[in-house]
C-alpha beads as a LAMMPS data file, in Angstrom:
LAMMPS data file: protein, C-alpha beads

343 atoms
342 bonds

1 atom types
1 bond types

-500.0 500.0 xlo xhi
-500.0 500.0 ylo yhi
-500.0 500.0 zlo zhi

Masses

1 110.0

Atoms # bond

1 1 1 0.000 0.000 0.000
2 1 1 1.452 3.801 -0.756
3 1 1 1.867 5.647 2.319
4 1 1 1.436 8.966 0.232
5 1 1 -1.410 11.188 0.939
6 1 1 -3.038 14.432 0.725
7 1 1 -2.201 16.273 3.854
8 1 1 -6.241 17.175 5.479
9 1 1 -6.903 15.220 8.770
10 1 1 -9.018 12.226 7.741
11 1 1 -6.442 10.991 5.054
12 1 1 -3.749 11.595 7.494
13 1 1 -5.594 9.248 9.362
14 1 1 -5.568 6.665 6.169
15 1 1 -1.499 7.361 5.905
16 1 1 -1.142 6.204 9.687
17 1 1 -3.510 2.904 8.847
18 1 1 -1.656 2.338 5.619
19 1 1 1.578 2.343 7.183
20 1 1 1.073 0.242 10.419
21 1 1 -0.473 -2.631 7.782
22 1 1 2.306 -2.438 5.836
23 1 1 4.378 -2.963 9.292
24 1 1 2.502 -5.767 10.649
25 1 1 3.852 -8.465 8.953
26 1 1 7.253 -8.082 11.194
27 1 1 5.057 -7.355 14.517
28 1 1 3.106 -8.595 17.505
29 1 1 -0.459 -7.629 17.423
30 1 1 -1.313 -3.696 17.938
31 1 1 -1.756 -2.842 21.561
32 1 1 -4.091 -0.286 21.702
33 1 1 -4.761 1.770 25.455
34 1 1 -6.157 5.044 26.771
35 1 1 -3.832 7.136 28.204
36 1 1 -5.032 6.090 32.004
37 1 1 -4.644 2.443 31.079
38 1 1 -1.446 2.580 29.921
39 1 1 0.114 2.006 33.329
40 1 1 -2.246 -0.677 34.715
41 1 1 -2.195 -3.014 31.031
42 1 1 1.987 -3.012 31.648
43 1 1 2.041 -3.084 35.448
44 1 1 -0.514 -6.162 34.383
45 1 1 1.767 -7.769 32.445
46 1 1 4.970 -7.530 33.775
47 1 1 4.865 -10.834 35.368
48 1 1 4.099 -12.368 32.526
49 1 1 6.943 -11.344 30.592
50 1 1 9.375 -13.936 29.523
51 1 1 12.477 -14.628 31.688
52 1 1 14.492 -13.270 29.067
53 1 1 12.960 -9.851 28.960
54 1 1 13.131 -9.449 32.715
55 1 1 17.057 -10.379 33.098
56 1 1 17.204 -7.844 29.925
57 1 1 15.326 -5.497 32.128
58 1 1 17.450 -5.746 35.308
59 1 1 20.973 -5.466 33.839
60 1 1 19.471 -2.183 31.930
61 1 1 22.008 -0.364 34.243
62 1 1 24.184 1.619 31.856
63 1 1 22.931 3.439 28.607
64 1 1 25.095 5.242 26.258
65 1 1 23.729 8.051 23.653
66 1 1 25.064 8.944 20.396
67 1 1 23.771 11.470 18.291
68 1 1 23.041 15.101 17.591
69 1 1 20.542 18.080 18.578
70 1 1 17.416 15.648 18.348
71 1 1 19.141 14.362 21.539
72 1 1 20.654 17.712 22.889
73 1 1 17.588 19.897 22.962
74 1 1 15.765 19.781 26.065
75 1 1 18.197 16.710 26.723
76 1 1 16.488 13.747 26.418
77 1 1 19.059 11.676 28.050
78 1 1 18.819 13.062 31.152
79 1 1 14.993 13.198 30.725
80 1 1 15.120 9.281 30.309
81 1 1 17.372 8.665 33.093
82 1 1 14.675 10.709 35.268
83 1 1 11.789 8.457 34.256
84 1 1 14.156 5.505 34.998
85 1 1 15.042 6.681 38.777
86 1 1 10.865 7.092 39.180
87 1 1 10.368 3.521 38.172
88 1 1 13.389 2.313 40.574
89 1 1 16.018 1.591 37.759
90 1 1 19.328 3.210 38.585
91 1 1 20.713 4.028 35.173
92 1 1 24.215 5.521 34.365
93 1 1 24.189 7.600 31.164
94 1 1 26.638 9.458 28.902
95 1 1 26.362 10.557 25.611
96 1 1 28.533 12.178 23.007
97 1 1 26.440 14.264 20.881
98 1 1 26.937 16.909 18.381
99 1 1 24.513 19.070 16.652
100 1 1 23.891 18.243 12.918
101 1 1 26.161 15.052 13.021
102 1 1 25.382 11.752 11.187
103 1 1 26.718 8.475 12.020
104 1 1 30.099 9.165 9.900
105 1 1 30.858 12.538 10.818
106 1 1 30.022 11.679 14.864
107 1 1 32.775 9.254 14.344
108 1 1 35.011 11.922 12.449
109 1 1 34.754 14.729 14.375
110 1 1 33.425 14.047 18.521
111 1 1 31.654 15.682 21.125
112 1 1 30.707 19.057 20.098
113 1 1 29.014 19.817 23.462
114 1 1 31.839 22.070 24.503
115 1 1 30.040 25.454 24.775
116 1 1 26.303 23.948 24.422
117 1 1 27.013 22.204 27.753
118 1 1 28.347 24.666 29.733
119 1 1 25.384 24.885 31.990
120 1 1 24.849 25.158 35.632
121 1 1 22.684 22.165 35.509
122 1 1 26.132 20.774 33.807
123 1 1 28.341 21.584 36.422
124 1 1 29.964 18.826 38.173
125 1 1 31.387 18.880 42.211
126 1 1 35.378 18.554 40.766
127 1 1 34.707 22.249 38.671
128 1 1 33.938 20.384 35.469
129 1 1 31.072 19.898 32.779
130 1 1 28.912 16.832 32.086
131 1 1 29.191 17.306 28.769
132 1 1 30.162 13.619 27.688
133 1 1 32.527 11.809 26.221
134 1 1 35.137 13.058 24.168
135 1 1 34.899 10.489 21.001
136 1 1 32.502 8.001 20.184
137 1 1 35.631 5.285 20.300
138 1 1 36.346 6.915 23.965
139 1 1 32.425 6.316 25.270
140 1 1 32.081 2.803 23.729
141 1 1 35.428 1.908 25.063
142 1 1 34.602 2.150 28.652
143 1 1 35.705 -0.845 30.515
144 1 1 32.100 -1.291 32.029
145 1 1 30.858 -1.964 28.746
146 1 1 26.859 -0.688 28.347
147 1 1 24.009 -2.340 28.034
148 1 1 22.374 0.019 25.476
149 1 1 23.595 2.268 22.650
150 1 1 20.854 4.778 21.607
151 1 1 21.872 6.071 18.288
152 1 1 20.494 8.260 16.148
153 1 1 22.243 10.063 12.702
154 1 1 21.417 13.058 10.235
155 1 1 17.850 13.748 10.451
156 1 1 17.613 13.373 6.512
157 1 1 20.304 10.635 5.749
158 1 1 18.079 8.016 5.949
159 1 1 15.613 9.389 3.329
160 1 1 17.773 10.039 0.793
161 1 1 19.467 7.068 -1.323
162 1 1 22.885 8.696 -1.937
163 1 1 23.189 9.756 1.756
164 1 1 22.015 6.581 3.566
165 1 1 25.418 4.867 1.697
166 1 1 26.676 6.554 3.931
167 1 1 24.800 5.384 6.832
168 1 1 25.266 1.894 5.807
169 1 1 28.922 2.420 5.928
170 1 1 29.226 4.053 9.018
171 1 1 27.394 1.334 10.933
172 1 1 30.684 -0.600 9.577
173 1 1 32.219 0.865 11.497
174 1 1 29.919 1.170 14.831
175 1 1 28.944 -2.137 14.510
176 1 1 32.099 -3.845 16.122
177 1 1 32.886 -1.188 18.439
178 1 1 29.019 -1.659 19.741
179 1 1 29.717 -5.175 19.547
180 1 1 32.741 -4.963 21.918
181 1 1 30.768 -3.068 24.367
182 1 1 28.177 -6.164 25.128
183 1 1 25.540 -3.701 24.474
184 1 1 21.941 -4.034 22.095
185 1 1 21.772 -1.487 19.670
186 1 1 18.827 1.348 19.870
187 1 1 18.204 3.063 16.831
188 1 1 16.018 6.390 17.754
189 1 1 13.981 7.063 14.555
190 1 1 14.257 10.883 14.399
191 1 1 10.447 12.227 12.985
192 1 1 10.439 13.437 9.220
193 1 1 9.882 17.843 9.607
194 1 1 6.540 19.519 10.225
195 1 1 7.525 21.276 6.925
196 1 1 10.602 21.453 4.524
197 1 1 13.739 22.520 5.941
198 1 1 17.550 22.106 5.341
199 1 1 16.956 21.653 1.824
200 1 1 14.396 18.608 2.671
201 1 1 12.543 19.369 -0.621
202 1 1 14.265 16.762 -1.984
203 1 1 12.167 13.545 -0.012
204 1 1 8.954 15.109 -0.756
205 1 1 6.208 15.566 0.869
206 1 1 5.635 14.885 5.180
207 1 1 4.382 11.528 4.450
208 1 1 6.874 10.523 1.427
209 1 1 9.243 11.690 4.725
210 1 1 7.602 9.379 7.176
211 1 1 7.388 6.442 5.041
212 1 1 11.375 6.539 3.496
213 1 1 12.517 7.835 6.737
214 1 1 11.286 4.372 8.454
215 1 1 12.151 2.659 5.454
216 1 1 15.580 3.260 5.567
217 1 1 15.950 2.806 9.742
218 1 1 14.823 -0.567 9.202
219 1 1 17.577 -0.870 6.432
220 1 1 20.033 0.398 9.046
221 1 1 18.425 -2.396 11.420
222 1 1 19.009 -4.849 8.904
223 1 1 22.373 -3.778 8.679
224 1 1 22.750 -4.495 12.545
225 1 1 21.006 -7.393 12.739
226 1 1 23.706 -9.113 10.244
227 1 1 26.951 -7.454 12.699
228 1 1 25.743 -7.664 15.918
229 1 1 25.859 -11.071 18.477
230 1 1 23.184 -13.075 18.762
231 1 1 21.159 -11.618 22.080
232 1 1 22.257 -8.423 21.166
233 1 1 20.081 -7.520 18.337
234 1 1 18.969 -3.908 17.306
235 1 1 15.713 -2.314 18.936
236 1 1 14.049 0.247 17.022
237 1 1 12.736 3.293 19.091
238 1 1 10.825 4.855 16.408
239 1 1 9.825 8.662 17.426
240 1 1 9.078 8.389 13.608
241 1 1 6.070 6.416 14.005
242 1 1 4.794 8.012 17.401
243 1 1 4.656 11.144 15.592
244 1 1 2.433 9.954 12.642
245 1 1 -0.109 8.560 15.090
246 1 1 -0.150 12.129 16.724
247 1 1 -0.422 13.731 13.177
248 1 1 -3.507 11.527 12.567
249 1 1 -5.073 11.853 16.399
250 1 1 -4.514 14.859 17.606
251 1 1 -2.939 17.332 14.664
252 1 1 -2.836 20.164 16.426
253 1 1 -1.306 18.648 19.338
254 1 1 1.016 17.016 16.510
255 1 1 2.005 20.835 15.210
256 1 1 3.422 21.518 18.739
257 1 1 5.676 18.431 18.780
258 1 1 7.862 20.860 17.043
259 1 1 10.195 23.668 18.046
260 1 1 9.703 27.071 15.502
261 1 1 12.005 25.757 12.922
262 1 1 10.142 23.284 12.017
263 1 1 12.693 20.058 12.542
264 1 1 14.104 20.670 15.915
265 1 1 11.709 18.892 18.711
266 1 1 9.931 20.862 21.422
267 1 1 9.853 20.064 25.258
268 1 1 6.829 18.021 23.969
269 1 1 8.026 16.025 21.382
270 1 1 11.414 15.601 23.680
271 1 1 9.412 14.018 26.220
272 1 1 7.639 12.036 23.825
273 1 1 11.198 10.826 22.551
274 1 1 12.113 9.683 26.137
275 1 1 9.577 7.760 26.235
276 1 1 9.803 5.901 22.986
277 1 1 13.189 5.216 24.406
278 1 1 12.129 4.186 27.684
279 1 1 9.473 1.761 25.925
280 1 1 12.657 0.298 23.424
281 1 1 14.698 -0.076 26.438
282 1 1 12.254 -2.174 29.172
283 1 1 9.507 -3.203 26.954
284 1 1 6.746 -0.938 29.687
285 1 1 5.347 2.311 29.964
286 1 1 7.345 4.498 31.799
287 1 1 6.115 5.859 34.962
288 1 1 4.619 9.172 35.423
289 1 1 3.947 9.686 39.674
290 1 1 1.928 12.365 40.579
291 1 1 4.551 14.242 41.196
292 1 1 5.023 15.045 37.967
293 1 1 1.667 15.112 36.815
294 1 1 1.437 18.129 38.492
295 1 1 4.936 19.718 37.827
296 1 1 5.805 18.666 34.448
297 1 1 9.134 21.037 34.475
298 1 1 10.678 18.130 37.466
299 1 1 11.316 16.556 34.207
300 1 1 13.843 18.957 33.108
301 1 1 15.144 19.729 36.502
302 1 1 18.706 18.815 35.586
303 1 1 18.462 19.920 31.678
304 1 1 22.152 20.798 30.937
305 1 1 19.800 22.530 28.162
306 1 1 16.615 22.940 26.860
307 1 1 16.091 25.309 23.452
308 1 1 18.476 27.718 21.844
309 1 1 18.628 29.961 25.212
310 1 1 16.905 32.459 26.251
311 1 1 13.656 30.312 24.824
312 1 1 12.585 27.545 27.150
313 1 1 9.100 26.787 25.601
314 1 1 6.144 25.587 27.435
315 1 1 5.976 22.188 29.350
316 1 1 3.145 19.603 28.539
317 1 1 0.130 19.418 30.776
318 1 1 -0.536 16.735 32.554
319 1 1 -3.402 15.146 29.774
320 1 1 -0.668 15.768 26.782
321 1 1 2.065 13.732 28.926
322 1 1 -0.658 10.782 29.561
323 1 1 -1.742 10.966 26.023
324 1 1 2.086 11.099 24.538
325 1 1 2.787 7.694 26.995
326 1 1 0.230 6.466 25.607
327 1 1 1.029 6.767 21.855
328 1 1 4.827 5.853 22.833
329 1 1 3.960 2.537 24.302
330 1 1 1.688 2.183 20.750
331 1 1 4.074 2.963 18.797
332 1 1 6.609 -0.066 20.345
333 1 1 3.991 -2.140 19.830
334 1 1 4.023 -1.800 16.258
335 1 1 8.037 -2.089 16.306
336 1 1 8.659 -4.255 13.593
337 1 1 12.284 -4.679 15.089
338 1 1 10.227 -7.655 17.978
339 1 1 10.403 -9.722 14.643
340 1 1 14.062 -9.464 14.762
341 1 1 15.055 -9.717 18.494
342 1 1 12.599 -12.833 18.797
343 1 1 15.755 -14.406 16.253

Bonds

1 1 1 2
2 1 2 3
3 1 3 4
4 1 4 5
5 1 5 6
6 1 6 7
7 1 7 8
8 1 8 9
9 1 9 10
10 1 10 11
11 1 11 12
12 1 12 13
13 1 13 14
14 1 14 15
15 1 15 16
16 1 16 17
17 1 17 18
18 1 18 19
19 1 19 20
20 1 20 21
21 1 21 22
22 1 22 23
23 1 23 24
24 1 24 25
25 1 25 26
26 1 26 27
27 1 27 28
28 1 28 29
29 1 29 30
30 1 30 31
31 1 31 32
32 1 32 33
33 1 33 34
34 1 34 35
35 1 35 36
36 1 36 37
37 1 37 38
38 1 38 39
39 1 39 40
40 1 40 41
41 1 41 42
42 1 42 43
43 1 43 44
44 1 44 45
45 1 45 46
46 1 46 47
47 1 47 48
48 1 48 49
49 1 49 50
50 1 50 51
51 1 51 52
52 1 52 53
53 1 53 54
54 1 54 55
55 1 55 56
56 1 56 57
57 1 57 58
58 1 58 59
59 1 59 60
60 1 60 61
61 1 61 62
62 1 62 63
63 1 63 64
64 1 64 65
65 1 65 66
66 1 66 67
67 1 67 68
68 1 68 69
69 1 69 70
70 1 70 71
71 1 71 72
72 1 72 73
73 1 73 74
74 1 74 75
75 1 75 76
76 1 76 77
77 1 77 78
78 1 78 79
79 1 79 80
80 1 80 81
81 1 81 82
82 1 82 83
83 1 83 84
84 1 84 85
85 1 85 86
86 1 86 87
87 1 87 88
88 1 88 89
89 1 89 90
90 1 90 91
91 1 91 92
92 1 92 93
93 1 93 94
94 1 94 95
95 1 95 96
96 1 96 97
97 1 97 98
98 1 98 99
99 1 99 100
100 1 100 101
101 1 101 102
102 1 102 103
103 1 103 104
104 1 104 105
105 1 105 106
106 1 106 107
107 1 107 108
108 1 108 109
109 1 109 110
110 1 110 111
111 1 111 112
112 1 112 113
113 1 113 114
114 1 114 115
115 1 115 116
116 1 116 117
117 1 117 118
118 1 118 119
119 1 119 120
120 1 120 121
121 1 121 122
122 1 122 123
123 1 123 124
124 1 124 125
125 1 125 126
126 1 126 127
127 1 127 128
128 1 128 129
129 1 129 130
130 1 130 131
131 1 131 132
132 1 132 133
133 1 133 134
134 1 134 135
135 1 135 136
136 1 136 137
137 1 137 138
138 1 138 139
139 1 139 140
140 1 140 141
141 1 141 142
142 1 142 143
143 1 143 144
144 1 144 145
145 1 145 146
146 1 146 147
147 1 147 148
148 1 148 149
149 1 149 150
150 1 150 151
151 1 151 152
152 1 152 153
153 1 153 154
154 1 154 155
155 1 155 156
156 1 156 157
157 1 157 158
158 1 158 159
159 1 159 160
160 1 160 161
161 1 161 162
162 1 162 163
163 1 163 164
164 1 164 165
165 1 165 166
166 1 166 167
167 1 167 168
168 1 168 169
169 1 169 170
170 1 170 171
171 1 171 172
172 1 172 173
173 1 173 174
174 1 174 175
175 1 175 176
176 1 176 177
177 1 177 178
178 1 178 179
179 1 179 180
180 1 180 181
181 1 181 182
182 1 182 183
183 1 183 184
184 1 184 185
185 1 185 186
186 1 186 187
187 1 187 188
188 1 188 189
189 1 189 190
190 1 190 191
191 1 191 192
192 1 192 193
193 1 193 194
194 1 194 195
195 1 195 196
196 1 196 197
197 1 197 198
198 1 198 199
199 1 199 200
200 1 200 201
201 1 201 202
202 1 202 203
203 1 203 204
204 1 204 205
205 1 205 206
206 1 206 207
207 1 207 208
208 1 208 209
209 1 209 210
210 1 210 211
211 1 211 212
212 1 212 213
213 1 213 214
214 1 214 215
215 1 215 216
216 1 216 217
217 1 217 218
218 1 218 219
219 1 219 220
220 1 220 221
221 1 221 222
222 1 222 223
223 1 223 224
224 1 224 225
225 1 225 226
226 1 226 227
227 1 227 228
228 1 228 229
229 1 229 230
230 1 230 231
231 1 231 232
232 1 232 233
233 1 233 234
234 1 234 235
235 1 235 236
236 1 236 237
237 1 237 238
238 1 238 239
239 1 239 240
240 1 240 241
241 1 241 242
242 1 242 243
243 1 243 244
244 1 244 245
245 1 245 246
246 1 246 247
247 1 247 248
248 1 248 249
249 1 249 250
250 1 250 251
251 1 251 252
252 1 252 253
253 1 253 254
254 1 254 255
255 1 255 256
256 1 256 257
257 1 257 258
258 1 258 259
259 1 259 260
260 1 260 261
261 1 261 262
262 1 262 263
263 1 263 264
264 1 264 265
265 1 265 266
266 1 266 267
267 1 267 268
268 1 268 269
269 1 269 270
270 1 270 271
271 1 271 272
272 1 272 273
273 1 273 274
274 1 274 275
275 1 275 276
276 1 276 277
277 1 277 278
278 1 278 279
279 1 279 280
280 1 280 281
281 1 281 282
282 1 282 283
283 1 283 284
284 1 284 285
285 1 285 286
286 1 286 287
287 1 287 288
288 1 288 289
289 1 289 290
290 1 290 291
291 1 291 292
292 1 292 293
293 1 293 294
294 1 294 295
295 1 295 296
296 1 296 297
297 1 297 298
298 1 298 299
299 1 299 300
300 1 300 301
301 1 301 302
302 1 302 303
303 1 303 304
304 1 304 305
305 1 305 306
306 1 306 307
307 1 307 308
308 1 308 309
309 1 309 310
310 1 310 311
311 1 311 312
312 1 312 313
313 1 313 314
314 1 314 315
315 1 315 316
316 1 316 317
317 1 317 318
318 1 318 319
319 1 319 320
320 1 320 321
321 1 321 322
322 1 322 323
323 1 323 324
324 1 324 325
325 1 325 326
326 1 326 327
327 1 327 328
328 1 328 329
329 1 329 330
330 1 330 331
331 1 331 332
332 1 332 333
333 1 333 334
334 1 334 335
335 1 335 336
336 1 336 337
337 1 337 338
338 1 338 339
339 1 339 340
340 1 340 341
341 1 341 342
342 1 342 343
């Protein structure tokens, strides 16, 4: 089925049908929950998970990120290590991150956090900023090893034929060095752009962008699955997806998932990142205590930065986090990556 559409509500609707069908063949059946079920259907079913999911789940302790500003802004690693603490997992992060970097030129050129990082929420006791690792060699290399790499590259690359070569060859070159550190790929789906920018004319329209843009993540996937140990196989945490389903539910909600240039994610569409993450990662909703519910910005608490400063934007309400859980734990469920790690 195409996945191309004209852009009015109802056949955005019809885009987000067409392209779960044409995902289904790789996935478990569609869960579907309100918002205030989320929590109960996975709190539910936890015990019920296989014994394989739960040792996955308790040696979750150490989570690496490598990427660029669809990490960075409003920092979504630090925003997924707070949901982790709430649900009792004590996770150690560190990322190296540079804005605009793909796969290849992360690996080139390193942590570009320098001055983005300098932050008081940054600052360390010794003096010094948490602003990661140095080189993507340096963070993989740890001794502890990790038991998760989220990755994500160029927001375009893989949409566009000539540039996901690239891609391809730079997971190469990850692949091992993942490999080495014991730790399951997480490929973070970055969303296709509320409207062109960068020169993004060139994919076409939003939904020829959603459909080649998980198209060519699963590509990368495949890539994985053929370099990567047995046990260890790729997850896909595909913000990609979760988007579309908020394009064809709530579209104006969808239109705010977005900072004001269009690409860049908003403290909404950060949090809803965190939580795709969160859902890749231990296979459950993340939590959301009360606490929260009624003082969203605890999420951000220890931001080493939100948007380009002075701007902060606005923090979800309480019914748009509940709703965005929600559609993250959906969207997992349609991962067609469970096809792969059930290998």
């Amino acid at each position: 089925a195409s996945c191309i559409v004209e852009g009015s509500r109802g056949q955005a609707q019809l885009a987000s049908l067409l392209m779960m069908a044409s995902l289904r063949r790789f996935a478990p059946p569609i869960v579907t929950l309100s918002a205030g079920l989320a929590a109960d259907f996975f709190g539910s079913h936890r015990h019920r998970s296989s014994a394989r999911a739960e040792q996955r789940c308790e040696q979750a302790k150490r989570v690496a990120f490598l990427g660029n500003s669809f990490l960075y802004f409003n920092d979504v690693p630090r925003v997924f290590q707070f949901l982790s603490s709430r649900d009792g997992e004590d996770v150690h992060i560190k990322d190296c991150l540079r804005g605009g970097s793909s796969f290849r030129t992360l690996l080139k050129n390193g942590n570009g956090m320098d001055a983005k990082f300098r932050t008081p929420a940054a600052l360390q006791p010794d003096g010094s900023y948490d602003i990661g690792a140095p080189t993507v060699e340096a963070l993989l290399g740890e001794p502890q090893g990790w038991d998760f790499v989220v990755m994500c590259s160029y927001s375009q690359e893989a949409a566009i034929p000539a540039r996901k070569q690239e891609g391809f060859a730079a997971l190469g070159v990850l692949a091992p060095m993942i490999d080495r550190a014991r730790a399951c790929p997480v490929l973070l789906v970055t969303p296709a752009y509320r409207a062109h920018a960068k020169g993004s004319e060139c994919i076409g329209s939003w939904e020829e962008f959603t459909c080649k843009q998980s198209e060519g993540y699963r590509q990368y996937a495949e890539k994985l699955v053929e370099a990567c140990t047995p046990g260890l196989q790729p997850r896909i945490a595909d913000a990609n997806i979760a988007y579309q389903l908020v394009h064809g539910e709530q579209p104006e909600m969808w239109q705010e998932l977005f900072y004001r240039d269009n690409f860049h994610p908003s403290a909404l569409g950060s949090f809803l990142e965190a939580c795709v993450i969160y859902c890749a990662i231990f296979n459950r909703a993340p939590p959301l205590p009360e606490e929260v519910l009624q003082d969203p910005s605890k999420l951000w608490a220890r931001a080493r930065r939100m948007l380009p400063p002075p701007e902060v934007g606005r923090m979800p309400t309480r019914d748009e986090m509940l709703y965005l859980r929600d559609v993250a734990v959906r969207a997992r469920s349609n991962d067609e990556m469970a096809r792969l790690e059930r290998r």
